[in-house]
Each structure stands twice: as C-alpha cells, then as structure tokens.
N, C-alpha and C positions, 0 to 999 in steps of 0.2 A: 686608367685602362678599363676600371669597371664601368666607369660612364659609355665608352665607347662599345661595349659589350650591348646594356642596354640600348645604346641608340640601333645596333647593328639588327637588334632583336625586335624593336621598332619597329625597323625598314621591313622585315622580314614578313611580319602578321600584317603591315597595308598591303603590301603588294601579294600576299594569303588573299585576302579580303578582296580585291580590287579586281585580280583573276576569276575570283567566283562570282565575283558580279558582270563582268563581262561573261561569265557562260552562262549567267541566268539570263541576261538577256537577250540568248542565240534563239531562247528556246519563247512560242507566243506565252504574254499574261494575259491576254484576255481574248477576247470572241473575235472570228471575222464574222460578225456583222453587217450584215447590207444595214443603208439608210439612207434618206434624201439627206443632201444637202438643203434645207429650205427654213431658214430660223423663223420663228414665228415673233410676230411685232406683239405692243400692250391690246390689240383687239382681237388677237388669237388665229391671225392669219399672216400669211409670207405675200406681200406685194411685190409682185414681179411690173417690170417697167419695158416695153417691147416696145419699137418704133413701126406707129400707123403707115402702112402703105393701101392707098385706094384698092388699085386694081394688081397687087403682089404680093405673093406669101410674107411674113414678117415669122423668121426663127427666135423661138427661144432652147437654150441647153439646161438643161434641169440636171445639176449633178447625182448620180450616184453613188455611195462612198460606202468602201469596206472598210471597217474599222480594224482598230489591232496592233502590236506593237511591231509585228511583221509583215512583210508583202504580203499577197493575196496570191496563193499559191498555183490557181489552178483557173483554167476558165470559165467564165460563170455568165448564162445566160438569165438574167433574173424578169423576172414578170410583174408587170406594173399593169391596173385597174383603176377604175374610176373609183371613188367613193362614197356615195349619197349618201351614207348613215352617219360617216363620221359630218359631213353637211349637217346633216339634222338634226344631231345634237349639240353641234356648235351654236343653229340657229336657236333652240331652246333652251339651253344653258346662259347664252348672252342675252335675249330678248323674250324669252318668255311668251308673251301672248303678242306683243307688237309683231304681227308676222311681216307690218310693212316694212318693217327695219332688216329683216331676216335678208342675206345673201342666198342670190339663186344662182343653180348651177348653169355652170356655161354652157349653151348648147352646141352641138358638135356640128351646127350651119359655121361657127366661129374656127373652129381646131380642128385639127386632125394630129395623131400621134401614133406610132407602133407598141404593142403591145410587150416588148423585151428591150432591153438595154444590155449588148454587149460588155464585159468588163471581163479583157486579158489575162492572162496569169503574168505576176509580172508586174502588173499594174492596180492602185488603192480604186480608181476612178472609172467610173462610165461616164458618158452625155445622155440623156433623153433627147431625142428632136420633139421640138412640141411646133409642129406648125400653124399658124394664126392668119385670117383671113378677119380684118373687122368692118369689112364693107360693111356702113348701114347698124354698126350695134349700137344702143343706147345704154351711152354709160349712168344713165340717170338708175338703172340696176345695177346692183351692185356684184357682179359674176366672179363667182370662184370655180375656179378649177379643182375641184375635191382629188386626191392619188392617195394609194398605197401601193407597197409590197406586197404581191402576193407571196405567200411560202411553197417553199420547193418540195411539193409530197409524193412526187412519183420519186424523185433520185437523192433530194435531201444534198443539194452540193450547197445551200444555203441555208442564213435564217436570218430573217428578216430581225431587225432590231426588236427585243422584247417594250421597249419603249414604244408606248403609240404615236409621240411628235418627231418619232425620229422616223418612222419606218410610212409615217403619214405626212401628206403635205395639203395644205391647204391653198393653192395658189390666186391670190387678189389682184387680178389681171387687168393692167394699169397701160392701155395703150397711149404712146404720144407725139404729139407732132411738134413743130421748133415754136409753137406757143402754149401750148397747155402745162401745167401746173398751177405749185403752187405760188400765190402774188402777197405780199403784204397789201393791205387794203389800209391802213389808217390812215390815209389822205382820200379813201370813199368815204363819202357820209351821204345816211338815209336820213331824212325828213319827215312827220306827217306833213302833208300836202296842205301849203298855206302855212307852214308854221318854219320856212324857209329860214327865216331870223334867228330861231331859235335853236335851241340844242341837237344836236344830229346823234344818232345811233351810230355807232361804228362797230365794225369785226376787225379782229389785228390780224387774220388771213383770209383769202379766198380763193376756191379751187377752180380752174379751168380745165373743162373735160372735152377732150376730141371730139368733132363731128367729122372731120374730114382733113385735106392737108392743110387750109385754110381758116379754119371756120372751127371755132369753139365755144361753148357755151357755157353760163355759170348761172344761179341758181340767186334771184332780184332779191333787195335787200339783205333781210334777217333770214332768209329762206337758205338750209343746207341740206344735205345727205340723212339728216334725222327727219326731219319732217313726210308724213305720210303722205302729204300731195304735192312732194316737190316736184312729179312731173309735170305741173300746173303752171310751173311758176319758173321756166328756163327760156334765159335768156340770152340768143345767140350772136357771137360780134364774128364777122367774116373780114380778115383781115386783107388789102388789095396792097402787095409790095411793089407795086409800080407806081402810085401815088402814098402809101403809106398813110389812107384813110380805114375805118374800121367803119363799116355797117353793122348798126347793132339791131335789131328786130327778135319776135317774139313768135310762134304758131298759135297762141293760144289765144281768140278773141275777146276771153272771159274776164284775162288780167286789164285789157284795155292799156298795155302799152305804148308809150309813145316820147320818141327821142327828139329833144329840142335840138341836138346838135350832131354835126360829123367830129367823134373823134377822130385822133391822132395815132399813132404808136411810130417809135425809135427804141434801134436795137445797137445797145453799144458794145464793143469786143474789145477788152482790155490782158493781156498777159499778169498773172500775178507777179507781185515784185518779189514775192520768199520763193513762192516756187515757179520757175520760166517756165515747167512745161503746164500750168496750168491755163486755160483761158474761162476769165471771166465773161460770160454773155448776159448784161444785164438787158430788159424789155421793159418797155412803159408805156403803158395804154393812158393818156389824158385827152382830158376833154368829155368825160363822162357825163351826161344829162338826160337823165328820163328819168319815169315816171308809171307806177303799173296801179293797180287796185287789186289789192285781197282781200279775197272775195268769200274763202274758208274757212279763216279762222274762226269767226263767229258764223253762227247762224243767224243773228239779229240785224248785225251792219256790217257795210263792210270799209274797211279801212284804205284810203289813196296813199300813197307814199312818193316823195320826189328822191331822186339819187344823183348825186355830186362830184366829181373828184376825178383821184386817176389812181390806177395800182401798178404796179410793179414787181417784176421779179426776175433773179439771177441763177443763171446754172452756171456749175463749176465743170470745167470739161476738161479730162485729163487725153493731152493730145498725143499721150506716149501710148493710149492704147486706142487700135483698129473699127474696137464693134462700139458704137453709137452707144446702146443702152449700159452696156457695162463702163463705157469711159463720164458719163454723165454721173457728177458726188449728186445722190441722190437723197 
C-alpha cells in the first residue's frame, strides 16, 4: 500500500512540473528580433544563386525573420539599407592592402529593391523582392550586395538583432545560366608551351562565370579570382545547342590566344536512383586546345602555355520544387 502511495505521489509532482512548464512556455523567452535570413559561407559572405535573363528582371526573396519562441505579434514594417561600411571592413579585415582582391559593391544599374519589407502579425517571416537586371555585368568583379536593418526610432515596434551577422547581410550575387558553374577540371591540363610531353599543371576545379544565355567564360590556365590581372586573362566558350560545338576566343590581344580546335559539349539528364525526384544534369565541355601567353607575371619574360583536356559538371535539381534557383543543390 505504501509503495502505491509513493508512486501516486510521483504521478502527482511530474504532472506539478509539466503544467508549469507548459505555462512557461505561453509566455516569450526571448526577443522578437528582426534579422536576415542569409548565413554567411568560410569567406564572410552569403552567395546568392539567381537565374540570368538577357532582356528580364531575374527576382530574388531575401528572408526576413523575427525570432522568438512566440509568433510575432503585431505588424511590422521594418527598413532595410544598403551598407557600404559594413563592405569596407569586410574588404580590410580579409585583404588588407590587396585592394584588387577586395569585393565591390553592386551598382544599382544591376538592382532595384524597396526600402521595407512587410511582416504580418501572425506571421515569423517577410520576403525582400530584390529585383536583378545583369545585362552586360562583369562577373570577373566580384559584387556584393552589402543590407542591414535599419532600427525603428520613431515608434520602436522593432529591434533589429543586437548581432551584427544577423541583422546584416552581405550578399555574393552569383548570376547563372544552364552552363556556368562549378566543372571538376583534372582531365584539363596546362603545359608550358613545347613541353607538351611532359608534366602538365592541373586545378581539381574551375569556375564558369555568365556572359550571357550562351556564352561563359573562365579564367586560361593557373589564372583565378585571386589574381590581380585576371581581367587579362578570360577566356570566353559560347556554347551553339543546335550543333553542340563551343567557340572559344578571347578580347584581349595581349594574351595572344588561339584555339587549334572546335570543342564539343553533351548534356546528360539522369533521375537519381535513392531519390526519384531528383534529376541529375551532368555537362562536358571536350575537345579542349589552346594556347595563350602571360604576359604579367614577370616583368622579364613572358611565359606561352598550351591547354588540353575536357571538364565537366553536375547540378542536382530537385523537380518537386517550382523556382529554378532554389530547386538547384547548390
């Protein structure tokens, strides 16, 4: 009988307990807090992926998000700003005197955006519409979209996140068409020029950066995004899906450019066998041949180099979701 007493006594202080903890959590622990949605990568910036249109706006939705262990009570018009400063010490924090490495801000020939982002009472979430026009950009700069939270000091219905990565976004605005990204290259190899036989230099990636719906271009040899005269040195393959040859050529007379051959490219579409709804889109640009001279790196001489091979790459595309950039595993 006494055992049953304590069990009953038991029962009585969990569910004491259990009650107070369901009223503690009627009532918020912590802040409604405005903040972006926009996690920042290992280089201290949020890469957004937005699909290039020539001649038509390209949207992106930049979330909003009130934090909290409760809804968001009330309706809140919050105010979003450019941020050049938080730019500027990103660019001087990461690069120091290298200013060619530095990220410049986008200019507003590229975007257009509203100055508030609605978010309901009712509701944790806003949208930003950030509209994008990339007629004509050169991604060979490297363009952020600098945002903060402004603070609410006339009415005070907000506050913006005391954290600065939360309430700031740094956006690394990555336009793309059905060939750009990123290619495994180790079946490219560079040469010096004449020395064909021998050992080749390789990169185990390389990036393809938009020109157009067509037409993208990547950065000869050893040459990437670190280098201070990579504008020098880009070299553009305009892809023709009617014969599925690549033109590759160059604008710069200095490199001395020139392609012994017409690549190829094939574009294979596979369903994944774990998951159905995924589709595999693998790309392969072969037939790769030319040949450029840099011309910068010394001042003394300047070095020819031959290039070999073929590259490739796969996007994973989830077909259960509508919008292009978000269904692309990126």
């Amino acid at each position: 009988m006494k055992k049953i007493y304590h069990i009953l006594l038991f029962l009585a202080v969990a569910l004491f307990f259990f009650s107070a903890c369901n009223e503690e959590w009627k009532e918020e622990q912590y802040e409604h807090y405005v903040s972006f949605k926009a996690p920042l990568n290992d280089l201290g910036v949020t890469e957004i992926y937005v699909s290039y249109k020539a001649d038509e706006v390209s949207n992106y939705k930049l979330p909003v998000v009130v934090s909290g262990s409760t809804t968001n009570p009330q309706n809140l018009t919050v105010k979003v700003a450019l941020d050049p400063d938080t730019l500027e010490v990103l660019n001087y924090e990461r690069f120091q005197s290298r200013v060619d490495l530095y990220y410049e801000q986008l200019s507003d020939t590229y975007f257009t955006m509203p100055g508030t982002v609605d978010i309901k009472a009712g509701e944790d979430v806003g949208l930003l519409n950030i509209d994008f026009n990339f007629k004509d950009i050169d991604l060979a700069d490297k363009w952020i979209l600098p945002l903060t939270i402004v603070p609410d000091t006339e009415n005070g219905t907000y506050t913006p996140h005391p954290r600065k990565h939360y309430k700031k976004a740094l956006l690394r605005v990555m336009p793309f068409n059905d060939y750009s990204g990123k290619y495994g290259a180790a079946n490219l190899k560079t040469y010096i020029k004449g020395s064909e036989n021998g050992a080749p230099i390789v990169k185990s990636n390389i990036q393809l950066y938009v020109v157009d719906d067509h037409t993208v271009f990547f950065y000869a040899g050893m040459v990437d995004e670190n280098r201070m005269d990579r504008h020098n040195y880009k070299v553009y393959a305009e892809l023709d899906e009617e014969t599925n040859e690549v033109r590759l050529y160059s604008d710069n007379p200095e490199m001395q450019f020139q392609s012994y051959s017409t690549p190829t490219f094939t574009v294979d579409e596979q369903m994944d066998v774990t998951r159905p709804y995924l589709l595999k889109r693998t790309t392969i640009i072969e037939g790769i041949d030319f040949s450029f001279r840099d011309y910068s790196t010394s001042d003394v001489v300047d070095y020819d180099f031959t290039v070999r091979g073929q590259i490739a790459m796969e996007r994973r595309i989830n077909t259960q979701i509508p919008d292009e950039d978000q269904a692309i595993e990126w």
